[in-house]
N, C-alpha and C positions, 0 to 999 in steps of 0.2 A: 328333025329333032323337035319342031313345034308339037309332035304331038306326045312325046313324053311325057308322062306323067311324071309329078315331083320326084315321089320314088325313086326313078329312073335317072333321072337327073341327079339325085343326090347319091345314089349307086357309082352313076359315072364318076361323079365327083371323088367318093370316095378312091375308088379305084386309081385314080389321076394319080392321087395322095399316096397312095401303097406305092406306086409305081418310084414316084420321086422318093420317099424314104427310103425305097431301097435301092438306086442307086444310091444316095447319098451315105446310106449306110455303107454299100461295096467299095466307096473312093475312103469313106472313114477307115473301112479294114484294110484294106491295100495302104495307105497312111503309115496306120498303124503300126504294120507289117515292117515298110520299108524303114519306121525310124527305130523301131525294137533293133533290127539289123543294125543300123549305125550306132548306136549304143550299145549292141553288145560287142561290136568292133573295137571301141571307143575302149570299154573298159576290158576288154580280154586281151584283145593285143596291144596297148599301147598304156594303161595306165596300170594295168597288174604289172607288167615289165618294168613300168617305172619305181613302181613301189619296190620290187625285189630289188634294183640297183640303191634305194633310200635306204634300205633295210641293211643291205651291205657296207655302204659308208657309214652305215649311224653305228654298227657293231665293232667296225673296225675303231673308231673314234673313240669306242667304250673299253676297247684294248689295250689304247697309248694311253687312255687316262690312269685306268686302271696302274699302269703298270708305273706312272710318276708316283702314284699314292703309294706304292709299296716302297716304291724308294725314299719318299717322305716319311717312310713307319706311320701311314695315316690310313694301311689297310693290311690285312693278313695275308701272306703268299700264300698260305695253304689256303684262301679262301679266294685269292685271284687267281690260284691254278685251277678252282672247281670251276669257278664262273667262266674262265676261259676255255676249256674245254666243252660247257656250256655254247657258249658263242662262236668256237668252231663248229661243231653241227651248224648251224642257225646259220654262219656262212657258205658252207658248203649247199646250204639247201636251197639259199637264195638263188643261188648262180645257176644250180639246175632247175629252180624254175623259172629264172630267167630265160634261160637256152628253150623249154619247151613249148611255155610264152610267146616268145618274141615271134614277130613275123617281118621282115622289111618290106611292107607294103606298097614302099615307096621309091626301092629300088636304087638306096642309097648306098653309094661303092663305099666312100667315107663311115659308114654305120658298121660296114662288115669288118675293113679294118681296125677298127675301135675294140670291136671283139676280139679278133684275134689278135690285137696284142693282149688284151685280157687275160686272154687263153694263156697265152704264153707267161704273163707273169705269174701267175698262181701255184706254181712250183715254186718259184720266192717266197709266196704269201706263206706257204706251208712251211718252206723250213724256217721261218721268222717264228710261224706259231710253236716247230716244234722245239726250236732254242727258247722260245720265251718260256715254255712249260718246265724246261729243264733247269732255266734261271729260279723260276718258282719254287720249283722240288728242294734243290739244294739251296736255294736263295744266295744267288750270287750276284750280290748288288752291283762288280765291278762290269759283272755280261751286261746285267738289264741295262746301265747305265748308259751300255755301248749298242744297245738292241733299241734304246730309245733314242738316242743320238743320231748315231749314222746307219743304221739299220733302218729305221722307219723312216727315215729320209729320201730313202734310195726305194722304198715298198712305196712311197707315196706317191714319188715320179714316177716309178711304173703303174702302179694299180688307181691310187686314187684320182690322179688327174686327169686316165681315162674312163672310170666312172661315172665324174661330175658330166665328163663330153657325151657318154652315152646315154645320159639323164638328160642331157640337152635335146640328143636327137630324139628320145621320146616323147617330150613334150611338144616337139616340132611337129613331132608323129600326129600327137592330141589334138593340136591346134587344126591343123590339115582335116584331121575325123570330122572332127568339131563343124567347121566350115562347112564339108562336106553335107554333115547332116543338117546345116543349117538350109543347104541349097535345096536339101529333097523334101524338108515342113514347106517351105514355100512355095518350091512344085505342086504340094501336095493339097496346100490352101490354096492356091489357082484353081487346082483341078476342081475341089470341093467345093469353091466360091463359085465356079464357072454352071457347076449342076446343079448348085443351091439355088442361083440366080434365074436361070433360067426354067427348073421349077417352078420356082414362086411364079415366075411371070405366067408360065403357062397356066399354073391354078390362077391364080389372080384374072386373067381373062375367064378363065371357065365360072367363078365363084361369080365374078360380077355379071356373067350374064344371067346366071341362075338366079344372083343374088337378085337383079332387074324384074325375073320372071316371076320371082317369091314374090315380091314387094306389089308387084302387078295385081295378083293374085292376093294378097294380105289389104290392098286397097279398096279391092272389087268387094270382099266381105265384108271393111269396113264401112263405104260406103251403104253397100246391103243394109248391113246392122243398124246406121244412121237411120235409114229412111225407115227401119221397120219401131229405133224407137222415137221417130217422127209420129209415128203411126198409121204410115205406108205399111199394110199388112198383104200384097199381091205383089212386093218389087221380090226376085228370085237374084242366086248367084250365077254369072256370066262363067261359061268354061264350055271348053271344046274337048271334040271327040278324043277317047283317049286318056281322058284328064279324071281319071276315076276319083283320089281323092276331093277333086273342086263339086263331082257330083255327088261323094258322098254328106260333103260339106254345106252343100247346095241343100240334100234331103234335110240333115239334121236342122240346118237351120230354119226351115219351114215348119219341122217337127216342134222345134222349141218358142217359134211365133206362135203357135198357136195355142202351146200349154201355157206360155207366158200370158198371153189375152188372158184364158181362165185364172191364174194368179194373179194376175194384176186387179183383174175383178174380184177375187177373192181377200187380199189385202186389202183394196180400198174400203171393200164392205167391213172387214176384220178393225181397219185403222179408224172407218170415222165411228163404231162401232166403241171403238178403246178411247178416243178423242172424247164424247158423249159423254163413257161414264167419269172419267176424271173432270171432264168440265163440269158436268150434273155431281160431283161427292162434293159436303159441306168439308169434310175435312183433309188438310192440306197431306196431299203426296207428291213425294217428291223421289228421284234416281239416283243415282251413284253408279260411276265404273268403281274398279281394281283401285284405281289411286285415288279415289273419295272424290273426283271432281264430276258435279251435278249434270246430268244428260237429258233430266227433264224436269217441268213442274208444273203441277196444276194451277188453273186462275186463284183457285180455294187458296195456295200459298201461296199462291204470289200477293193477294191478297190482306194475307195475315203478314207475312215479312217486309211488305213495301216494296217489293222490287220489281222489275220491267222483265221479263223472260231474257229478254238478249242481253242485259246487264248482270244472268247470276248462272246461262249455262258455261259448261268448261271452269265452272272456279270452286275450288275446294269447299265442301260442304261443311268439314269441321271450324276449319277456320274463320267464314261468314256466318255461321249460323250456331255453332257449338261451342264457342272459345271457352266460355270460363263457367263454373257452376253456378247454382244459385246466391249463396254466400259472397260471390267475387271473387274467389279463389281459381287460380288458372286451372284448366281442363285437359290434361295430358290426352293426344288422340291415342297414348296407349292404353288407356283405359275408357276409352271413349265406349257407349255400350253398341253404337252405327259399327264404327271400325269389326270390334269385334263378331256382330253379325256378319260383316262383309268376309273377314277375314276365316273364322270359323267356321260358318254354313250353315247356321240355329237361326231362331226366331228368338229375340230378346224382346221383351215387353218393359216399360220404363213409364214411369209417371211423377218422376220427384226431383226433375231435372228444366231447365230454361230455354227456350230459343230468343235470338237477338236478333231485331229487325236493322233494318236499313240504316235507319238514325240513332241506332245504338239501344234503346229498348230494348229490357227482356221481358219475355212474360213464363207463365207456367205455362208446359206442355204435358201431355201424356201421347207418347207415340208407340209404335211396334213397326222392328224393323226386321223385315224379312232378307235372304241372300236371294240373289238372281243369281239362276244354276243356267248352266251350261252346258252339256256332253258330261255329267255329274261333277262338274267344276265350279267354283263360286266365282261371277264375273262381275259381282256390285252387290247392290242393293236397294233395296225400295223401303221408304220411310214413309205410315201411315201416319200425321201427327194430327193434332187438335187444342185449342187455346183451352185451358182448364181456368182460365180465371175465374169467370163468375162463380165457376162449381168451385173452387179453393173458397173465394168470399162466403159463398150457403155454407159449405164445412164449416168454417169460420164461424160463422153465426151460430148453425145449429150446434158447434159444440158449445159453444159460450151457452146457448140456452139451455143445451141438457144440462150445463156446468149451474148454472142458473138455478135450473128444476131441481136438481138435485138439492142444492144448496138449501134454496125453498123448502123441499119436502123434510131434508134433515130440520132445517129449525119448525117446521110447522110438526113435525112428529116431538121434538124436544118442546115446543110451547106446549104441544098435546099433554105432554109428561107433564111440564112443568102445571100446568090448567090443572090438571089433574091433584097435581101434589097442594096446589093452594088451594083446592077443594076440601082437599081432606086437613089444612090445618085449618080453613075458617070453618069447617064441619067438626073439627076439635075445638078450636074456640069457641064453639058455641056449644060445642057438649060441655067445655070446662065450665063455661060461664051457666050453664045449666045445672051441671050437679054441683057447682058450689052456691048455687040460687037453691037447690033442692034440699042440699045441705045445710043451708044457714035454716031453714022451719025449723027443724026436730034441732039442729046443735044451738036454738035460741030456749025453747021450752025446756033441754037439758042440761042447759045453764044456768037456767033461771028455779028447776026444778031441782038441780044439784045445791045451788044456794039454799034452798031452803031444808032440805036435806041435811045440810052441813050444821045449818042452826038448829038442828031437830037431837042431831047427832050431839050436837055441844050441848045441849040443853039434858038428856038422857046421861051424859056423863057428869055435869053437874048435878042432876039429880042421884046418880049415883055416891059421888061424893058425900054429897048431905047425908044420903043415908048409910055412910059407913059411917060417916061424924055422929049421929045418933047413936049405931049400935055400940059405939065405944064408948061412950057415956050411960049407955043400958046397963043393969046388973044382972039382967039376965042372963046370964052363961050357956045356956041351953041356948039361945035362940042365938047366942053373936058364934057359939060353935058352928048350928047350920046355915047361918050366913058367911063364917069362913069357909065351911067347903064347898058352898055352892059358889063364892068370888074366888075361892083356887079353882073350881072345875071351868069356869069359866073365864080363867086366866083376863081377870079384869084390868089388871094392870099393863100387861102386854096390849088388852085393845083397847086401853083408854091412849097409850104410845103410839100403836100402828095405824088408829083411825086418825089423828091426829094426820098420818105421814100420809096416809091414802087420798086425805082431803087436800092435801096440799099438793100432790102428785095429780088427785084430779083434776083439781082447778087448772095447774099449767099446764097438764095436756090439752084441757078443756081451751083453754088463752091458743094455745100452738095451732089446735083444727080451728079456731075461728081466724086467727091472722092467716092460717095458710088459704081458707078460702075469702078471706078477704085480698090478698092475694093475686088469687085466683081470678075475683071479678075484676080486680084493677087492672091484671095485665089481658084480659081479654073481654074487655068491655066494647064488644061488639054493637050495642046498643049506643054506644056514644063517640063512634068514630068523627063525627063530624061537631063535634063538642070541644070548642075550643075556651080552656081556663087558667090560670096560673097554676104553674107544673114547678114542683120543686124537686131538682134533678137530682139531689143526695137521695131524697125519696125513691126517685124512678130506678137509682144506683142500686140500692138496698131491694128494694123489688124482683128486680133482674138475676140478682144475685142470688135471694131465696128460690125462685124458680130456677134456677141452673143447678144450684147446688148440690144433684146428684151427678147432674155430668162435670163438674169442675171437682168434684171431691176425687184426692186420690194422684189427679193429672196434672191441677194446676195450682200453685201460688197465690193466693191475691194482694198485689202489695196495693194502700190505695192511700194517694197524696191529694189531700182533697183541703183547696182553699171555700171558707164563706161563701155561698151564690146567691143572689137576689133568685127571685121567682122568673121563670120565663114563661111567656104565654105559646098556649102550644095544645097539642092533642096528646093527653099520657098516655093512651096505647100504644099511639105512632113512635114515641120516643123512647117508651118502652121497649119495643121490636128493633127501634136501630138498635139502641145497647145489647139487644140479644143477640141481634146477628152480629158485631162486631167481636161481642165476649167468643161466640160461637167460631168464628173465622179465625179469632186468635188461638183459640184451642184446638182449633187442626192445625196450625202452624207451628203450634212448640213441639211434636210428636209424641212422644213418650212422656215425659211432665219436663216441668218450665216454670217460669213465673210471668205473670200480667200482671203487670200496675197500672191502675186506674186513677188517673192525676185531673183537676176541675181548677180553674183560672178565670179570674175576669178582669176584664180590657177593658174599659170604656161603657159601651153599648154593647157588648158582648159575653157571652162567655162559651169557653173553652171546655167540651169533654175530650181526654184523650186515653187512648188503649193503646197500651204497649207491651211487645210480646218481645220474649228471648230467642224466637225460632228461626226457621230457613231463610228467614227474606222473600223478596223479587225480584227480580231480575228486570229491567225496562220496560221490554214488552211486554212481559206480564201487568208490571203497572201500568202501562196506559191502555190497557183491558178491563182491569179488576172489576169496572163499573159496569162494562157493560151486562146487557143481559144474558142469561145461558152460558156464562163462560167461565169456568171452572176447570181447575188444575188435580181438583182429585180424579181417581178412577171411575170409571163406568158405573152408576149405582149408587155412587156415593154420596151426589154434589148436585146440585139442580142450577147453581150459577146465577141463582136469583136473589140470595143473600144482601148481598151488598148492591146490587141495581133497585131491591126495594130501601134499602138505607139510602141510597142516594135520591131517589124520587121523596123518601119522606123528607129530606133534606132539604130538598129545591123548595118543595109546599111549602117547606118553615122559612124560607128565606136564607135557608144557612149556605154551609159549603164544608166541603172536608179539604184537609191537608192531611199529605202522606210523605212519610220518608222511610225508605226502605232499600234493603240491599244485600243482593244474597248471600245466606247465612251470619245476618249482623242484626237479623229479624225488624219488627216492623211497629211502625208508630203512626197509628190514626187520630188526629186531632178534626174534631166535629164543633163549629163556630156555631151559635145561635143567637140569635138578636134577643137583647130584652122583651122589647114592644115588637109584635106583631102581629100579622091578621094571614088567612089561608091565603096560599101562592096556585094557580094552575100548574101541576104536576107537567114540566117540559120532555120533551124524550130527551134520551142519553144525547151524546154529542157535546156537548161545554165543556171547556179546557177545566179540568181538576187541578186547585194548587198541590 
């Protein structure tokens, strides 16, 4: 048998096995066999018989009861005659299947007699039954009375007392089966414990020596396999003639030494290969299995998060590295964007999200995380990531600086405008100042030439006079006729009236064009901005007011509460221009028409111009604007925002200051302080708290 091959051995084996089953299965059916027989012994001849004798006493019982209830009037006789004839069948039938039933298997002489007095009484039994039906029929309570009495008295000692005995020996019967069967299951488990036992034992030796031979043989390979992954690549499997499986075992494993050499070389070249470039990438990657817990990571992250390789594989990567967002806000790993690559099998790209180092630090990352596919299965994942700080910091700056540039470019395009627009009003002040300088030549020689004109005029009409005074005092009639019609044809009277009204009309027009270009040069006296003299501000009030008064006609009000003012030293153009831009600013603020009242007060060393308007107000913020430069509440086109930042620079020069109280839709009140005595200020930039 040493040269059996496993096969062979396990053939045997098998066989051993079939052979034991099926004895054990032939002692099982023979078992089987012999207890079905005593049980059907059990219940065909001894407990059906018994039950027919149950069956007879229980129906007879149900006769005598019956039959007191009728006497009681507690049942119908016509209904104890039905059921009773009912329950004779039912008796008759018991006893014949008792009789075909029974077997006395036991051979008992006392069983037989029991019957056959049975036998014998059952002709009583019957004519008891047939007096009772007859008691029934006609109901004759004094029979039943006597059928219950002594009649069933005498049926009981005959019949039922040998029922109850016959009932006895059946269950004696039972008992005896019983036993019986109990003797032949334990025969029956000897027999089948005795071939169970001895089975086993014989497999049991046969298994263990095979089982020795296997083990032998599962050693010799293992040993093999040891030494070849020692890297003993010439140690072979040990097996004898015969033993085909150990030589084919033998081949294969030679076979697979030597593809494994090539693999093994090929892995290592593959692995330090893979090693290189994660050690060589600047940016951290890192693994993930199925459950999120980390299986590798590069120096690069190890680097970035603080951690020691052996201190962060095996441990959840959301929970070490991804807990909470940027904000602090917890990080559900069901929305985690890893998970979801790992879980769905997509490439997620993410750049607006944190990793937490070691000591609790987070920084900005930008990573991409890819699935690690399997047999087309997702088995993890791989996270490319990289520190984005210093790149969020450069965003950071360069938007602030395009935010910057921009910022820059708008006001340097809005100064453009604005350069532009003071170009063209000092290129207007000086055209004004020009043609009311070109103006005043010829409106001086036509003033002076209309005066003498006037007196040329007056004097022709006094000489007219005279000589109508003459010709009325003439007696010539002839010559004061042609002197009447030539003083009607020339309507002398009419133009001695209407030259009168001409020269009066012309003189105050003539007064109107010289004050207006006198005017003219006072509020754009270009030539004497830096000409400081005593300015009298009713004057500069009344000025301001003639040069507006085509824009203020129609729109506004002037109400003007004006106290006594000492002279203040000052530049009149400058203070000119504030009153204009202030009248101006209040005039876009009352909308459609309103009222301004211009009110003047003096304190001390002071005095007080203020401008007050009935319009929209400001709002806060708007007031602690108003001054600056470029900064205007009207529309695009409308407003250059330079108005009142050039009132407030002429203000600072003067020494003064404005106060404002305003509030929206309760409109607005500018009060302008100016010192009596003073001398030129350096014009400061915006920025000083305004009262």
């Amino acid at each position: 048998m040493s040269r059996y091959s496993i096969r062979r051995r396990l053939g045997l084996q098998a066989l051993f096995i079939g052979a034991v089953m099926l004895c054990l299965a032939l002692a099982f059916v023979w078992s089987q066999r012999e207890t079905d027989r005593a049980l059907e012994h059990i219940f065909r001849d001894e407990m059906a018989p018994a039950a027919d004798l149950r069956e007879m006493e229980s129906q007879l019982q149900s006769i005598h009861v019956r039959m007191q209830s009728v006497l009681l009037t507690q049942a119908s006789p016509l209904g104890a005659l039905e059921l009773l004839r009912k329950q004779r069948v039912v008796l008759e039938d018991a006893w014949v299947r008792f009789r075909n039933d029974h077997r006395n298997w036991l051979r008992d002489p006392g069983e037989d007699e029991l019957i056959a007095d049975i036998e014998d009484a059952l002709p009583a039994l019957r004519r008891f039954l047939d007096a009772t039906e007859t008691a029934y029929r006609i109901y004759d309570p004094v029979q039943l009375t006597q059928l219950v009495d002594s009649d069933w008295y005498q049926l009981e000692q005959a019949l039922l007392f040998n029922l109850r005995s016959l009932q006895e020996f059946q269950e004696r019967h039972a008992r005896a089966a019983i036993t019986g069967l109990d003797r032949s299951i334990l025969k029956t488990r000897v027999v089948v414990g005795s071939l169970l036992i001895g089975g086993l034992l014989f497999l049991g030796v046969f298994s263990i020596r095979l089982g020795r031979y296997i083990m032998q043989r599962i050693v010799d390979v293992e040993e093999t396999l040891e030494a070849i992954a020692s890297g003993n690549q010439t140690v072979t499997v040990p097996y004898s003639e015969g033993e085909t499986e150990m030589a084919r075992i033998a081949t294969a494993i030679n076979r697979t030494v030597a593809q494994m050499a090539d693999d093994r070389a090929a892995i290592d070249r593959l692995s330090h290969r893979q090693q290189a470039i994660l050690e060589s990438a600047a940016e951290g990657i890192y693994g993930v299995d199925v459950r999120g817990e980390i299986i590798f990571m590069n120096p690069a992250a190890l680097a970035m998060l603080g951690y020691e390789e052996i201190d962060i594989l095996g441990r959840p990567s959301h929970n070490l590295l991804h807990h909470h967002h940027a904000d602090g806000s917890p990080y559900p790993i069901a929305d985690c964007a890893i998970a979801r690559a790992r879980r769905q099998g997509r490439i997620i790209h993410r750049d607006d999200e944190v990793f937490f180092r070691r000591n609790g630090e987070s920084f900005p990352v930008e990573y991409t995380a890819a699935p690690l596919v399997d047999s087309d299965q997702s088995v993890g994942a791989v996270v490319v990531f990289r520190d984005v700080t210093k790149r969020r910091e450069q965003e950071s700056l360069l938007r602030e600086t395009i935010a910057q540039l921009r910022e820059t470019n708008a006001r340097l395009a809005d100064t453009q405008t604005q350069l532009v627009q003071a170009e063209k009003l000092v290129g207007l002040g000086a055209l004004a100042a020009g043609v009311a300088h070109e103006i005043n030549n010829p409106i001086g020689f036509v003033s002076s030439n209309f005066a003498v004109l006037a007196n040329y005029t007056e004097d022709l009409l006094k000489l007219v006079a005279r000589y109508e005074a003459l010709l009325e005092d003439s007696a010539d009639m002839q010559t004061q006729s042609v002197v009447q019609r030539l003083h009607d044809e020339a309507d002398i009277d009419f133009v001695r009236g209407d030259a009168q009204a001409l020269i009066e009309e012309t003189r105050d027009g003539l007064q109107r064009v010289i004050r207006i270009v006198a005017d003219l040069r006072e509020f754009s006296r270009v030539d004497s901005l830096d000409d400081w003299n005593e300015v009298d501000i009713h004057h500069a009030i009344d000025t301001t007011l003639r040069v507006l008064a085509p824009t203020l006609q129609g729109k506004a009000t002037i109400m003007r509460d004006e106290a006594p003012l000492p002279r203040v030293r000052g530049n009149a153009a400058q203070l000119n221009q504030v009153l204009m831009n202030l009248l101006l600013n209040a005039t876009h603020a009352i909308g459609d028409k309103g009222t301004i009242t211009i009110r003047t007060s003096h304190a001390e060393d002071e005095v007080c111009i203020e401008v007050q308007d009935d319009g929209c107000g400001m709002a806060p913020d708007v007031r602690a604007r108003m001054f600056d430069p470029f900064y205007t509440t009207r529309p695009v086109g409308q407003g250059t925002g330079l108005g009142l930042s050039v009132a407030y620079s002429v203000a600072r020069a003067h020494g003064g200051r404005f106060e404002v109280d305003s509030a929206p839709g309760q409109g607005t009140a500018i009060r302008l302080w100016l010192p009596l005595t003073n001398e030129p200020h350096a014009v400061r930039p915006r920025g000083e708290t305004i009262q």
